[in-house]
N, C-alpha and C positions, 0 to 999 in steps of 0.2 A: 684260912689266912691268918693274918695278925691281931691280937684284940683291938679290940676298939678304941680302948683309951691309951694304950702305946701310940695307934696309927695318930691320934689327936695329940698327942702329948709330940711327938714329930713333926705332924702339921703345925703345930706353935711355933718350936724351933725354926724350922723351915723360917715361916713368914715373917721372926722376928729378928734372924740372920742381916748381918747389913751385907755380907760378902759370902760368896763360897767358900767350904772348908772342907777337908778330909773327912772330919769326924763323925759330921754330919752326913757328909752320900755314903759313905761307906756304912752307918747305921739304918739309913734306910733303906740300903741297898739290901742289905741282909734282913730288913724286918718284910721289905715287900717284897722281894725278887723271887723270892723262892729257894729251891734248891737248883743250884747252876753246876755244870761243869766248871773245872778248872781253866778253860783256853777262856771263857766268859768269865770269870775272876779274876785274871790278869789282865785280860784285854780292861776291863773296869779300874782294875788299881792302875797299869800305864797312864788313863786315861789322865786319872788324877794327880799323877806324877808329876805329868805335863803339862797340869792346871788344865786341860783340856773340860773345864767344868759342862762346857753345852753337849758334848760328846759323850761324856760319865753319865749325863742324867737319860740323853736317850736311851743308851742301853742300858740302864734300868729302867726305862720305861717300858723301852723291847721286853723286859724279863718279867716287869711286874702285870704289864696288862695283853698278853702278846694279842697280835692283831690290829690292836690301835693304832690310828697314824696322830700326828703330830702337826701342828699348824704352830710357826713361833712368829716374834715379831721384835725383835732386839736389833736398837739402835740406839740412838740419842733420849734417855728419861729410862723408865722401866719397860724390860720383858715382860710378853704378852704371850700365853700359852694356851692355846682350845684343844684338847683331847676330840679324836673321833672316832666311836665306838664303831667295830666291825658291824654289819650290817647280819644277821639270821639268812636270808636269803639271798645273802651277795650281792646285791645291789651294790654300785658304789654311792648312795645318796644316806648319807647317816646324820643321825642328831650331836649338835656337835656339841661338848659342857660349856659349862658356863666360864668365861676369861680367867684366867689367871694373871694375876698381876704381880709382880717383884721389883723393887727399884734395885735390887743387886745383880738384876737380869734374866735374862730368859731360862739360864739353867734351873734358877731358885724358882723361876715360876712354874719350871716344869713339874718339881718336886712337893709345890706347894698343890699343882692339878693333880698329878699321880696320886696322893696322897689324900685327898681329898675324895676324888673315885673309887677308892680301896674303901675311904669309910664310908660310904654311901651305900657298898654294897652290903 
């Protein structure tokens, strides 16, 4: 994966962003996601085109952690994001991370969890 103090050094960025940016998913896109096809790198840039920021970060999240699902909570104050790790034995009952929180919204918290679970691992 990616060093550890890039993933940290992006984890700052991330949480100390007041709003979503290009510069930003698109760098963590490419430090976590891996190696993608082409139709997954434009579908990612469209995303962002069209500010579609809650939609850019899932699919990197689809790239970065695949098999995790997603719990958000974006309304009124700050996104709220739980990560849930695929279960070994398929179960659907998994341990879920610990909240992520962004007052710029559920996309920044996604990437502040995403990011966070990369460096843990």
């Amino acid at each position: 994966m990616t060093d550890p103090a890039r993933l940290n050094s992006l984890l700052e960025r991330a949480a100390d962003a007041t709003a979503p940016e290009r510069s930003l998913f698109a760098e963590v896109f490419f430090a976590c996601a891996g190696k993608q096809g082409p139709d997954i790198k434009a579908h990612f840039a469209m995303r962002m085109d069209e500010q579609a920021w809650t939609e850019a970060a899932l699919i990197l999240t689809a790239c970065a952690l695949p098999g995790w699902r997603v719990q958000t909570s974006n309304g009124r104050g700050p996104g709220e994001v739980i990560l849930l790790a695929p279960n070994a034995d398929g179960s659907p009952d998994s341990v879920p991370s610990e909240p992520a929180h962004h007052a710029g919204g559920a996309a920044l918290a996604m990437l502040v969890a995403v990011l966070r679970e990369l460096s843990s691992q």
